[in-house]
C-alpha positions as CSV (number, residue, x, y, z in Angstrom):
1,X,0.0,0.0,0.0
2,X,1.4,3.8,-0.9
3,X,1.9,6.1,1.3
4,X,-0.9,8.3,0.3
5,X,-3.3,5.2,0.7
6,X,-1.9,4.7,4.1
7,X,-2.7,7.9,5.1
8,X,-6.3,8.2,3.6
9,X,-6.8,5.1,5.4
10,X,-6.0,6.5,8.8
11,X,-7.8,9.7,8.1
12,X,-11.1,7.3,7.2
13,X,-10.6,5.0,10.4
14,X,-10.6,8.5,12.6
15,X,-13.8,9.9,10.9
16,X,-15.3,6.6,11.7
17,X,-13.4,5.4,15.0
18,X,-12.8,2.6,13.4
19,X,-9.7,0.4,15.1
20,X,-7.9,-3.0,15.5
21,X,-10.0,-3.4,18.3
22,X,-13.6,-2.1,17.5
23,X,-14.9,-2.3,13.6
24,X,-16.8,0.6,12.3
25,X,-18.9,0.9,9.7
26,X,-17.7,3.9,6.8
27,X,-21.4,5.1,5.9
28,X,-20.1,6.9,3.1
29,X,-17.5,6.6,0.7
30,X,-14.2,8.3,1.1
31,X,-14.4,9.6,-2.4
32,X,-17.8,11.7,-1.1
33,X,-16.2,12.7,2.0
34,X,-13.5,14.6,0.1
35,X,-16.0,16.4,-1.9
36,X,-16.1,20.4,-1.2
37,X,-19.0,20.5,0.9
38,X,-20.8,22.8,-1.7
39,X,-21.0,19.3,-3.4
40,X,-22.4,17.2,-0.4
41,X,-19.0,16.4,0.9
42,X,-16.9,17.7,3.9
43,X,-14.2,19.5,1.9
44,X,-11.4,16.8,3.2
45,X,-8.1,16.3,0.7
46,X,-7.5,13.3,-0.9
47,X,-2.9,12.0,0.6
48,X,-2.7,12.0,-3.2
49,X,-4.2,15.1,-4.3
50,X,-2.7,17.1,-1.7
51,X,0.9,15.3,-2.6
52,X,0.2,16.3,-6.3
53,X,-0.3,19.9,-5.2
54,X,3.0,19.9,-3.6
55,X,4.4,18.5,-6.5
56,X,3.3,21.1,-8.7
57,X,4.4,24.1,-6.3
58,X,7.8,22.9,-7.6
59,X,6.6,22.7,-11.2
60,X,5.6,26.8,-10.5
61,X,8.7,27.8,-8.3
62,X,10.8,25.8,-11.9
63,X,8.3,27.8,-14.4
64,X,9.0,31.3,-12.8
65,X,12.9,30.0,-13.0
66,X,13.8,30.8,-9.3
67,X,17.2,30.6,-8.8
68,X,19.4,28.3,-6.6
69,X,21.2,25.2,-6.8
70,X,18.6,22.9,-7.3
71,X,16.6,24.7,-9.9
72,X,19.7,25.1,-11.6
73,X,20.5,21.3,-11.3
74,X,17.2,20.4,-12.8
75,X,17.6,22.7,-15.5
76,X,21.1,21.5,-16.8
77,X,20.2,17.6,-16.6
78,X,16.4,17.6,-16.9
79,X,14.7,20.8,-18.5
80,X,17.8,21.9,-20.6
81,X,15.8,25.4,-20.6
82,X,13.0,24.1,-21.9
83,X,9.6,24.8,-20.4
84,X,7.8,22.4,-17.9
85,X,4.9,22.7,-18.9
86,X,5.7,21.3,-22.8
87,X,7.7,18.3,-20.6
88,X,5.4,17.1,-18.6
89,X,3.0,16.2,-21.9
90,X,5.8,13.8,-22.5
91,X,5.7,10.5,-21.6
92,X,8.3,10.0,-18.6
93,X,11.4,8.8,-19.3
94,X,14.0,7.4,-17.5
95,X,14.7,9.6,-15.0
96,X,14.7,9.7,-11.0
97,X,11.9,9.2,-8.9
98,X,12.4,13.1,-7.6
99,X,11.6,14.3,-11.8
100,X,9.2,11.9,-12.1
101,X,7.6,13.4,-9.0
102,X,8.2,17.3,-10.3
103,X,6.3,16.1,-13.5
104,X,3.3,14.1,-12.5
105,X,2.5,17.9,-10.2
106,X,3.8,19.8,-13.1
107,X,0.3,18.2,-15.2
108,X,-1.5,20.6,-13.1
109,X,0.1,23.5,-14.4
110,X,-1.9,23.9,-17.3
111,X,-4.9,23.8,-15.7
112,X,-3.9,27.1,-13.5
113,X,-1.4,29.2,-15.6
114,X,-2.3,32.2,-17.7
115,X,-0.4,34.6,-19.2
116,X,-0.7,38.3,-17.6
117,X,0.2,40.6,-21.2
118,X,3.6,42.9,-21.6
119,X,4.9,43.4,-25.0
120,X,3.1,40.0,-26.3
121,X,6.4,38.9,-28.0
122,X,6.9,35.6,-26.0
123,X,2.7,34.7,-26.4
124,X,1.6,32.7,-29.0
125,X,-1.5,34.3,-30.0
126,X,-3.4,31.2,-31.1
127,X,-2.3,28.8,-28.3
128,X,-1.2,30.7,-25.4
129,X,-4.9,32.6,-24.8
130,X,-6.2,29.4,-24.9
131,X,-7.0,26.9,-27.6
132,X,-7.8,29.7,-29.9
133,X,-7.1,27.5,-33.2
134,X,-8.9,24.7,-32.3
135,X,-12.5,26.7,-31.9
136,X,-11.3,28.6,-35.1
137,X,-14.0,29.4,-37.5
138,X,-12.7,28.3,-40.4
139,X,-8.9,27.2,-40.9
140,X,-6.4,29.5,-40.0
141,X,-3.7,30.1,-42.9
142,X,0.0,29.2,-42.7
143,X,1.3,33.2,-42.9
144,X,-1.1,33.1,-39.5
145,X,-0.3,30.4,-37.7
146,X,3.2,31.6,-35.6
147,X,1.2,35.1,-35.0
148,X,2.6,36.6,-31.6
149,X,0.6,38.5,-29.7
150,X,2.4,41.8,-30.3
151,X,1.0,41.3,-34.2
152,X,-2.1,42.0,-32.9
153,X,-1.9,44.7,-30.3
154,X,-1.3,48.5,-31.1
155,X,-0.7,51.3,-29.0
156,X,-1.6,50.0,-26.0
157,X,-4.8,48.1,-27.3
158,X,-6.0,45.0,-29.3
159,X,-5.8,45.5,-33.3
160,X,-8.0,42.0,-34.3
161,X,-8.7,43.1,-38.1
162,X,-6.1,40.2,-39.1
163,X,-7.9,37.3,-37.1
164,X,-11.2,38.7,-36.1
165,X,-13.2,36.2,-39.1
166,X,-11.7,33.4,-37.4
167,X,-13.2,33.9,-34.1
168,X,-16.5,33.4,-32.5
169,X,-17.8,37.2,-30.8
170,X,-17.5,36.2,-27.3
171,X,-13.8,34.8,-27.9
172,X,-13.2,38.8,-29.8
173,X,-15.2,40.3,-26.7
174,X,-12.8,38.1,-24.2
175,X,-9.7,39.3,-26.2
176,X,-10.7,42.5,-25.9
177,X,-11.1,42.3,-22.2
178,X,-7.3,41.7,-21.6
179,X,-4.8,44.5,-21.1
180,X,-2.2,44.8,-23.4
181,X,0.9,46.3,-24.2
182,X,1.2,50.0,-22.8
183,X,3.9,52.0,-21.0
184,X,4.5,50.1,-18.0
185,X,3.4,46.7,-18.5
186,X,6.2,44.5,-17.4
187,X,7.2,41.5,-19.3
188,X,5.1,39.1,-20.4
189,X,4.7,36.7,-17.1
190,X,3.1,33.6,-16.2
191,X,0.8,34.1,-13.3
192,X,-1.6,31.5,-11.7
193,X,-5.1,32.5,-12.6
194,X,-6.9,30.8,-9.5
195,X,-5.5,33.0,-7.3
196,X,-6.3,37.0,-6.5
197,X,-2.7,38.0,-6.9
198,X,-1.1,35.8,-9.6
199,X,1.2,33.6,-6.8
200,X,0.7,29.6,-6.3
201,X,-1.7,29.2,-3.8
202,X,-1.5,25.4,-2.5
203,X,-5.5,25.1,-1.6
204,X,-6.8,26.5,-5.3
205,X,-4.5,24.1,-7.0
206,X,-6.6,21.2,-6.1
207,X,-8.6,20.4,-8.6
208,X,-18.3,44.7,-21.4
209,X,-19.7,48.1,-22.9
210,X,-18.5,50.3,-19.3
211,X,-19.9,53.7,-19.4
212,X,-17.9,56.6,-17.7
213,X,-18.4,60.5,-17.2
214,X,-18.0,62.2,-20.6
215,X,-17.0,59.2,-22.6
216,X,-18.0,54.9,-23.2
217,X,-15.4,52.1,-23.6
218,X,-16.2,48.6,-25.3
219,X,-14.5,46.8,-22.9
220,X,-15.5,43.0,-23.8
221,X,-15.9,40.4,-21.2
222,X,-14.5,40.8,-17.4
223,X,-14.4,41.2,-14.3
224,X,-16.1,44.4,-12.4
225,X,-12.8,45.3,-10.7
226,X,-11.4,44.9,-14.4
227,X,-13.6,47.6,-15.5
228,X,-13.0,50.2,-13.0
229,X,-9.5,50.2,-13.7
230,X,-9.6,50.6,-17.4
231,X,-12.4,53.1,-16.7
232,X,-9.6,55.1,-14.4
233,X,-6.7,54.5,-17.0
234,X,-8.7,55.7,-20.0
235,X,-10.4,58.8,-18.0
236,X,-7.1,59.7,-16.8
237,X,-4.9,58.7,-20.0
238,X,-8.1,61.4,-21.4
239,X,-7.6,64.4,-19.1
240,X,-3.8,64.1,-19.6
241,X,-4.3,63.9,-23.3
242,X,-6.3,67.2,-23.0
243,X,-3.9,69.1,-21.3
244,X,-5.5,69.2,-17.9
245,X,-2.8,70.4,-15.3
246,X,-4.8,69.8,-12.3
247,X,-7.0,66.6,-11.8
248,X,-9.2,65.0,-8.9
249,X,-10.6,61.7,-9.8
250,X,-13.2,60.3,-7.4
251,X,-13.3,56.2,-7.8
252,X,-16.5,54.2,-6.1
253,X,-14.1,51.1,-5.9
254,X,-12.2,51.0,-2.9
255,X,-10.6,48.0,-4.0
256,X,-9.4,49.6,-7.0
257,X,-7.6,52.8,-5.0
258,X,-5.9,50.4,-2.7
259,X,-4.5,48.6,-5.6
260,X,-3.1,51.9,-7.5
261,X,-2.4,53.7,-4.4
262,X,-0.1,50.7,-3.2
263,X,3.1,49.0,-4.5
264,X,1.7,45.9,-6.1
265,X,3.8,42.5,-7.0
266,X,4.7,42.0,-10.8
267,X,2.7,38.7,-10.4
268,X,-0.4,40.2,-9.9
269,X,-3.2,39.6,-12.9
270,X,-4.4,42.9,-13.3
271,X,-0.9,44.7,-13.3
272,X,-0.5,46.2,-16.4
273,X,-3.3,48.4,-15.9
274,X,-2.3,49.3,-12.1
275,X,0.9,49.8,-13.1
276,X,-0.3,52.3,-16.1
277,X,-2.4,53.8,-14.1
278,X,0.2,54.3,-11.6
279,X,2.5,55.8,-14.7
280,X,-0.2,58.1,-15.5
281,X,-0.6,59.9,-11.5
282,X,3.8,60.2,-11.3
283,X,4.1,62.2,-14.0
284,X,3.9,66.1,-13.5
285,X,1.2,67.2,-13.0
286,X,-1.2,68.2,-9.9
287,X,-3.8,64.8,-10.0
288,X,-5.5,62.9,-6.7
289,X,-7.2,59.9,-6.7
290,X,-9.6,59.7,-4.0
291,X,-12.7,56.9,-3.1
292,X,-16.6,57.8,-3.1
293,X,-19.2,55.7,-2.1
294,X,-21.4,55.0,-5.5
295,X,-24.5,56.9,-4.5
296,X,-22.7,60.2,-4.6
297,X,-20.4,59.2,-7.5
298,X,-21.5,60.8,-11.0
């Protein structure tokens, strides 16, 4: 018996008080038990899904390519700079038990990781946004088919005139939702999309038309928090281009002045817009950014 099933069983006998000395009855199976308890279970972890996790953390910490000894041992013999993610598609080699290990958690990787949008030059277009060619609406042409997304972005926004009759509207309305490209948008980074700032987090690794003050923004599909940002970046990205010298900007999201008020990790999902926003208020010029609660906002 593994380790894992060694474990679940002594988790299941204490549930149950079940010992050597007095049998119990388990009136419902384990497999139930670890259900979220949204789903009619009590939200207990599964020895092996819980080792996977672990696993995987490793995966991540090899993905964002922290240094030290042992990342750069696994590198040189194992990943010979390639990604993780592409290696553990692969069937697993000969190897050691430890890389065998890194890979079976690294299959949860895909399931997790996004890309958060700097200059689009490492981002395949049509795989790394998701399986964009394979819900193509009709085939995509060879000149196409190694589009970046830098191809597609201009000036700080999405330019989809080259690909736009291959995708389905909501897909274009999705696109268009992402931030992309501008002055301070960082590298293009992999974040993990199941968490609220872009870092692993261990327990979520188991298994827009916005209409401001003087102006409208087709903003696609997103999030709320999402939208007030790009409704702060393009109001004040507006008043700058005007000429205005001195600016108060009253936000209803309190959320969203934390975020550009504070310094914020480079892992975060919505940084390039925090961070542009944040380019936008440094420069010189007399602007505050203040919160109001919405019923006396506009």
């Amino acid at each position: 018996m593994s380790i894992c099933n060694t474990l679940d069983r002594l988790n299941r006998n204490f549930l149950w008080r079940h010992t050597e000395e007095k049998k119990k009855i388990h009136l419902v199976k384990w497999d139930t038990v670890c259900k979220p308890k949204c789903y009619g279970g009590l939200g207990l972890k599964k020895s092996s899904c819980v080792n996977q996790a672990l696993l995987a953390k490793t995966g991540w910490r090899l993905l964002q390519k922290e240094q030290g000894l042992w990342a750069e041992a696994l590198n040189k013999k194992y990943l010979k700079d390639d990604c993780i993610m592409q290696k553990s598609t692969l069937p697993f080699s000969a190897s050691s038990n430890t890389w065998k290990g890194i890979l079976y958690g690294a299959q949860l990787l895909p399931n997790g990781v996004k890309w958060r949008i700097g200059p689009g030059t490492e981002i395949s277009f049509w795989t790394d946004l998701g399986a964009l060619s394979d819900i193509a609406l009709k085939p995509i042409p060879s000149h196409l088919q190694s589009l970046r997304v830098c191809d597609v972005v201009y000036d700080g926004g999405w330019d989809l005139r080259m690909v736009k009759k291959f995708l389905p509207e909501d897909v274009k309305l999705k696109i268009l939702s992402m931030h992309a490209g501008g002055i301070r948008s960082g590298d293009d980074t992999t974040i993990w999309k199941l968490s609220h700032n872009g870092l692993f987090v261990l327990k979520e690794s188991f298994g827009m038309i916005e209409w401001l003050n003087g102006f409208s923004a087709k903003l696609g599909i997103g999030q709320v928090l999402e939208a007030e940002l790009w409704g702060l970046l393009k109001g004040i990205e507006m008043a700058w281009q005007h000429g205005c010298n001195s600016l108060e900007v009253e936000v209803d999201s309190l959320v969203a002045v934390k975020l550009v008020l504070s310094v914020i990790h480079h892992l975060h999902p919505l940084y390039s817009l925090i961070a542009n926003c944040q380019e936008f208020l440094s420069r010189n010029w007399n602007v505050s950014l203040i919160h109001v609660y919405r019923e006396f906002s506009g």
